[in-house]
N, C-alpha and C positions, 0 to 999 in steps of 0.2 A: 243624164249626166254620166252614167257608169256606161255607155256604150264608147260616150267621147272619151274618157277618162280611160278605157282599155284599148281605144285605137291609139291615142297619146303613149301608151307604156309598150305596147308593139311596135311603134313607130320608134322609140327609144332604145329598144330591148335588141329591135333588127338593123338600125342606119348604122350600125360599125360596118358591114358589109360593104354599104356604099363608098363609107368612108375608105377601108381600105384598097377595095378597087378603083377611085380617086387619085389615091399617093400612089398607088403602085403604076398606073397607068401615067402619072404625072398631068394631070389634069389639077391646073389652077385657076385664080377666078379669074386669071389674066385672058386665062382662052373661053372661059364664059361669056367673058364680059371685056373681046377687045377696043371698043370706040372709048374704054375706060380706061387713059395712057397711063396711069398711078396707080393700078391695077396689075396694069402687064408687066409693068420695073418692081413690083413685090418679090422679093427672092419666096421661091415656091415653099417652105416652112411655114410663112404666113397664111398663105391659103390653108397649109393643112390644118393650121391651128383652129380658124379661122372655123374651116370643115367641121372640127373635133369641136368646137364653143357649142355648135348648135345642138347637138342632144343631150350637152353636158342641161345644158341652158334649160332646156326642155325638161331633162331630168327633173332639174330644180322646180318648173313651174308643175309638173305634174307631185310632188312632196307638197307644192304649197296649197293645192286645187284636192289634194286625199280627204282634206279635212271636209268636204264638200259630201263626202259619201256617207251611207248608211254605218253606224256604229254597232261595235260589238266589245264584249269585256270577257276577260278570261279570269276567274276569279281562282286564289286559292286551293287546289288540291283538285282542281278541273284538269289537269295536264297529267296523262301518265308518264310519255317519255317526249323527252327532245334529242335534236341534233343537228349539229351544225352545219348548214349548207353550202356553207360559202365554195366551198372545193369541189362538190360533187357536182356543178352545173358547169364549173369551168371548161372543163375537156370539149363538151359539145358545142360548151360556145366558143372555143376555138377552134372548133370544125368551121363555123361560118366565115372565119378567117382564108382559111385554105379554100374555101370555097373560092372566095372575091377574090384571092390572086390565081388562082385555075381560069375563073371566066374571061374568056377572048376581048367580048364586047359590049358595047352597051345595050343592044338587044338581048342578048343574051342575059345579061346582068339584071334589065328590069324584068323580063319573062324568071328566075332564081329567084330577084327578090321579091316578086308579087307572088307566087308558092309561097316563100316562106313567110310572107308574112300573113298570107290567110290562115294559112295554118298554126301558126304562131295565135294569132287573135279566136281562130277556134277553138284552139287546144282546151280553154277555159281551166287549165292546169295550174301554170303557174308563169308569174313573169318577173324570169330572172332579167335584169339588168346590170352586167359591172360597175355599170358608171355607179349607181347605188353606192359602189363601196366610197368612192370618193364621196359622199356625203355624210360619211361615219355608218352607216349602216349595216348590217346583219342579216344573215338569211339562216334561215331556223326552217326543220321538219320537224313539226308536233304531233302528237295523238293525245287526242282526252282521253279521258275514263269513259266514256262513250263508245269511242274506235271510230271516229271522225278524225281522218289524215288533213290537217292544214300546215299550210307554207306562209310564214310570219317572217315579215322582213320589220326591222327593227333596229334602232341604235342602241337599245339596252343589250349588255352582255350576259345571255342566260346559259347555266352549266347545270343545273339542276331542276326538274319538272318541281319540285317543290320553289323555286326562285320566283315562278311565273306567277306573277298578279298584273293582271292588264287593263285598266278602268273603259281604256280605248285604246278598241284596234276599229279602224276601219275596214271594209269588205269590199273589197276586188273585184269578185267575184267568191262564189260560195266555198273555194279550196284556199284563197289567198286573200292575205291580210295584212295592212300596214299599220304600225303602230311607228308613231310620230314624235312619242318622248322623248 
């Protein structure tokens, strides 16, 4: 379950790529799919949106499928420091942006996006996703009192290592953790 469940969140974390090499190339599902005449009279918006529902989508079913994972809890006075993620992952992940509108082609495009996403589901790091934030959620750097570095994505607002009491967080993998409250 946790191998499908980290190909689901790299597949999440990377398809903005797609998508915005898509719109910018202007590829609709008219030209996907022309013998589908109510299709090709969609003004191209709809496609994108269309594009942009599916990882939203996915997002959501991989938040419903977390609770499917092995549990973990952060109790009380376990946490030395926190801090807030949300900002510090965005820069790179508008790199991939610039990416998808620099690539020529669609070979091109799948050879960029199969790198990255091997390396993305290797990284065993961390997996940021923005669309997260549209779910209400948080991206937190913690360290215990131990000196074990985890990435806790989360809809609780924590400002203080003393806030953190976590009955459950799910495990990602061994650096990343979803708490679902």
């Amino acid at each position: 379950m946790n191998v499908a469940f980290r190909l689901l969140l790299t597949f999440n974390a990377t398809s903005l790529l797609v998508i915005i090499f898509l719109v910018q190339k202007g590829q609709t599902l008219g030209k996907f799919f022309p013998e589908c005449q109510h299709l090709v009279a969609l003004p191209n918006v709809i496609s994108y949106a269309v594009y942009l529902l599916v990882p939203i989508l996915l997002t959501g079913l991989s938040i419903l499928l977390s609770s499917k994972l092995g549990r973990d809890s952060f109790k009380l006075g376990e946490i030395a420091s926190i801090e807030h993620a949300n900002n510090s992952f965005l820069p790179s992940y508008l790199g991939y942006f610039f990416v998808a509108l620099s690539v020529g082609n669609c070979e091109t495009l799948a050879f960029v996006y199969g790198v990255l996403f091997v390396f993305t589901f290797l990284s065993q790091a961390l997996y940021f996703n923005p669309l997260f934030l549209l779910f209400g959620f948080e991206f937190y750097n913690i360290t215990t009192k131990n000196g074990a570095a985890i990435f806790l994505i989360s809809r609780q607002c924590y400002k203080t290592p003393a806030d953190i009491d976590i009955s459950a967080a799910y495990r990602i993998n061994n650096y990343t953790f979803i708490e679902r409250g």
